[in-house]
Each structure stands twice: as C-alpha cells, then as structure tokens.
C-alpha positions in Angstrom: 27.7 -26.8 -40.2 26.0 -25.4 -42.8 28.1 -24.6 -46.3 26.7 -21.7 -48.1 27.4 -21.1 -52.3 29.4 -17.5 -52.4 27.1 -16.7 -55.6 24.1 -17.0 -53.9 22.7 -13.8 -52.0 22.4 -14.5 -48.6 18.7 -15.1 -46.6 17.7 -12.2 -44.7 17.8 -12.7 -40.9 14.4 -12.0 -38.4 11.8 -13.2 -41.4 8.9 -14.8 -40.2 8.2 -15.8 -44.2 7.1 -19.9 -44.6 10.8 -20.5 -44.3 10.8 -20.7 -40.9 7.8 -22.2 -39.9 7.9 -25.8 -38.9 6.3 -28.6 -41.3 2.7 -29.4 -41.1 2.6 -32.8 -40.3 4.4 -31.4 -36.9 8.0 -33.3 -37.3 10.0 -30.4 -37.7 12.6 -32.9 -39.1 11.9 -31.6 -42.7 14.0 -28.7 -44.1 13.4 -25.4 -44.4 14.4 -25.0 -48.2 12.5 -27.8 -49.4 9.1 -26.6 -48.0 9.2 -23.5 -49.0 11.0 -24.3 -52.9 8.2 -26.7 -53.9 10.6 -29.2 -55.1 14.5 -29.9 -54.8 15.1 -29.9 -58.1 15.0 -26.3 -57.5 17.9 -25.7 -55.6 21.5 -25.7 -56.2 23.2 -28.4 -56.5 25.4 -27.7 -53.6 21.9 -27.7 -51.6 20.7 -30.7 -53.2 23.7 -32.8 -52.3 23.5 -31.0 -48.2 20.0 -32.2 -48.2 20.2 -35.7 -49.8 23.1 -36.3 -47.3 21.2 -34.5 -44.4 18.2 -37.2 -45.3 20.4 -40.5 -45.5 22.4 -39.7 -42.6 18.6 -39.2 -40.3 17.5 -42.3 -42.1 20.8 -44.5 -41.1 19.8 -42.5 -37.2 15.9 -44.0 -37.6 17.3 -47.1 -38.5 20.2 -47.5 -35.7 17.7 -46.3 -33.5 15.0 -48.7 -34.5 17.0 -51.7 -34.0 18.2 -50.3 -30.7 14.3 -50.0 -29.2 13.8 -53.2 -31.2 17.4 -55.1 -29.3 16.3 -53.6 -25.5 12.7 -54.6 -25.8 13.8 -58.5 -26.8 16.6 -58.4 -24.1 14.2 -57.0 -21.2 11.8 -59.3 -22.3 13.8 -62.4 -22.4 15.6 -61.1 -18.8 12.5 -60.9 -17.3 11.3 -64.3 -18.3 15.0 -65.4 -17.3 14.4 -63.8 -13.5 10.8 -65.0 -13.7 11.7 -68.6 -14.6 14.6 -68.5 -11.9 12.4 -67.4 -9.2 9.7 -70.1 -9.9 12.3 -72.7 -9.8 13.3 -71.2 -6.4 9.7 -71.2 -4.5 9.2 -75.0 -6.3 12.2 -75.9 -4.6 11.4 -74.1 -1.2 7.7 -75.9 -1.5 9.5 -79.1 -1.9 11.4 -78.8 1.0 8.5 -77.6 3.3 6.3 -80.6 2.5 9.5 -83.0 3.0 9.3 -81.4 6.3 6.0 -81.9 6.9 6.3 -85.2 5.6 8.7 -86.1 8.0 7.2 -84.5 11.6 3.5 -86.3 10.6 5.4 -89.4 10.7 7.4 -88.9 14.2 3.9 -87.4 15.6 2.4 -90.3 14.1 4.2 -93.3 15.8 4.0 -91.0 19.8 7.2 -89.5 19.6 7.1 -87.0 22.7 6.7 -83.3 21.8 10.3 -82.1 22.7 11.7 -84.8 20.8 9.7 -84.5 17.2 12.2 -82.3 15.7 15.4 -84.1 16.2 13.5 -87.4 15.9 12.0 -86.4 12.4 15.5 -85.3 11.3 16.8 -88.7 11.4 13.6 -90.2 9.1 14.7 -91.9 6.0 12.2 -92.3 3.3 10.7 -90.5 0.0 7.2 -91.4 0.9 4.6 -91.3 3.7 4.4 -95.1 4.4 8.2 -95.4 4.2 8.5 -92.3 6.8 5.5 -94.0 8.7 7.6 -97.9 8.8 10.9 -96.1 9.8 9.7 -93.7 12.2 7.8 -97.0 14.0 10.9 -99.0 13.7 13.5 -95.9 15.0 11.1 -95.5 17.3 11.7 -99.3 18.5 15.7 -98.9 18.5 16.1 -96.0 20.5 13.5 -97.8 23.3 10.7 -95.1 23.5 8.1 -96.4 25.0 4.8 -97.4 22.9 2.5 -94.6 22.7 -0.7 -94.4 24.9 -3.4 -93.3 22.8 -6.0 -93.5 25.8 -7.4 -90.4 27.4 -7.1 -89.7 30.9 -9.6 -90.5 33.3 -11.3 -86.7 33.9 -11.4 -87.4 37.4 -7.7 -88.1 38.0 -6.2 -86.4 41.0 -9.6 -85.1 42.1 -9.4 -87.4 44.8 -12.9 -89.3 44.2 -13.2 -93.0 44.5 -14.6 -93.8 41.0 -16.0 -96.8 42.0 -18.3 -95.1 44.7 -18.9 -91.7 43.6 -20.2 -90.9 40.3 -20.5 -87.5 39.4 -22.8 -86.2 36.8 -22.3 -82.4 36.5 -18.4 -80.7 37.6 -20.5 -78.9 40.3 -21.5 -82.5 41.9 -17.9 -83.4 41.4 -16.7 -80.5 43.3 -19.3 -80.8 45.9 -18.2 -84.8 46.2 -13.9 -83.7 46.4 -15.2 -81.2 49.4 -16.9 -84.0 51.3 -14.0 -86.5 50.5 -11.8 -84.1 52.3 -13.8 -83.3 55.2 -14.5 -86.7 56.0 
C-alpha cells in the first residue's frame, strides 16, 4: 500500500522517464524515488519515513531468510551424515554376520561333516574364533557319532570291473579296451 501526501501533485501515469527503469546494478529491489531524486534527503518526509521502513523491513526479510538457508543447509548436512553413519553401521553389522557364517561352515566342512548336514551342523558351533569353531566342530562331531572323515581319494578304477592287481592300465582307452575283454571273457 502505498500512502501518497495530498499536497503533492500526483506522478503522471505511462512515463517511461528514469523513474521507472530498474536499478543498474540489476536488483530491482531499490526504489523508484530514490534513483531518480539523487538523495533522500530530497523527499518528503512522509517518503522518507515509507522508504526507511520499506528498507528495514527487506533487511529483517535478508536476514530471516539468511538464517533460514543458513538452518536447512546445517540440518541436511548433519541428516545426511546421521543416515550415512546409520547405514555404515548397518553393512558393518551385516559383514559381521556373514563372516560368522563363514566362520562357522569352514569349521563343519573342516572336521567331514557330510554335505546335507553342514548347515544345521554349523548352526549348533559355539566359539568366537576359528580354532574354538575348529575344537567344537571335531568334538560335536564325536558326540553325535559321525563317522571320521575319509580324506582318501577313490581308486579311479573302481567299479570298472578290472582286477588291479593284473591289469594296469596306462591311457582310459587301454582301460576301456581291458573292461571289454574282462567282460567277454
């Protein structure tokens, strides 16, 4: 709302005169009356008091608004190092688990446990470390009577039907050539 002095004649409307043209530093925040008056001393004092008010109430806006920018950019900053720190904590704990896991089926593959046994085996391991999962997985291993495991490899020749004590076969070919005659015979 702008308050106008009835003694003053009133600005003519459509004038394209320096009143109306926006500042040159490109703000357009600066008023029209002062650019073109050269000084506010100038003015009425009705003006004067419109335009000193005018000016403290945009500086009080700068202000409020700078401390606003200033109060968002702390807060997303300290949220994001809040959501940053929480999901770190999260994958540390997730890691931990995994290698537990690990931890634990090494050490029922370790003492022989059969293959569709490891998992329920390894869930009843007690121990933080590897050679305390290593000594309880031998010893569990002992209570629920699985047999020791046979580290030894097969002999190659196993159901192929050859007397290994006669026929030695060098190549598969000759071995194939010996199960043929075997049968025949």
């Amino acid at each position: 709302m702008t308050i106008t002095d009835p003694t003053e004649p009133p600005e003519p409307t459509g004038s394209t005169g320096p009143a109306e043209q926006a500042p040159a530093d490109g703000t357009g925040t600066e008023p029209a009356a002062a650019t073109t008056a050269g000084s506010l001393d100038e003015l009425p004092e009705w003006a004067q008091n419109e335009i000193r008010r005018a000016r403290t109430e945009a500086a009080r806006y700068r202000r409020e608004r700078n401390a606003a920018q200033t109060a968002l950019t702390a807060r997303d900053t300290t949220t994001a190092d809040q959501d940053q720190a929480a999901e770190v904590q999260q994958l540390t704990a997730q890691l931990g688990a995994a290698q537990r896991d690990a931890a634990l089926l090494r050490a029922a593959i370790g003492v022989g446990v059969p293959a569709d046994y490891v998992a329920d085996f390894a869930a009843r391991l007690v121990g933080d470390t590897d050679e305390e999962l290593a000594a309880d997985a031998a010893r569990l291993r002992e209570l629920i009577g699985l047999p020791a495991a046979d580290r030894t490899r097969p002999d190659p020749t196993q159901g192929a039907g050859l007397d290994n004590g006669t026929t030695s076969a060098a190549t598969p070919a000759e071995a194939f050539a010996a199960f043929i005659q075997d049968r025949l015979h």
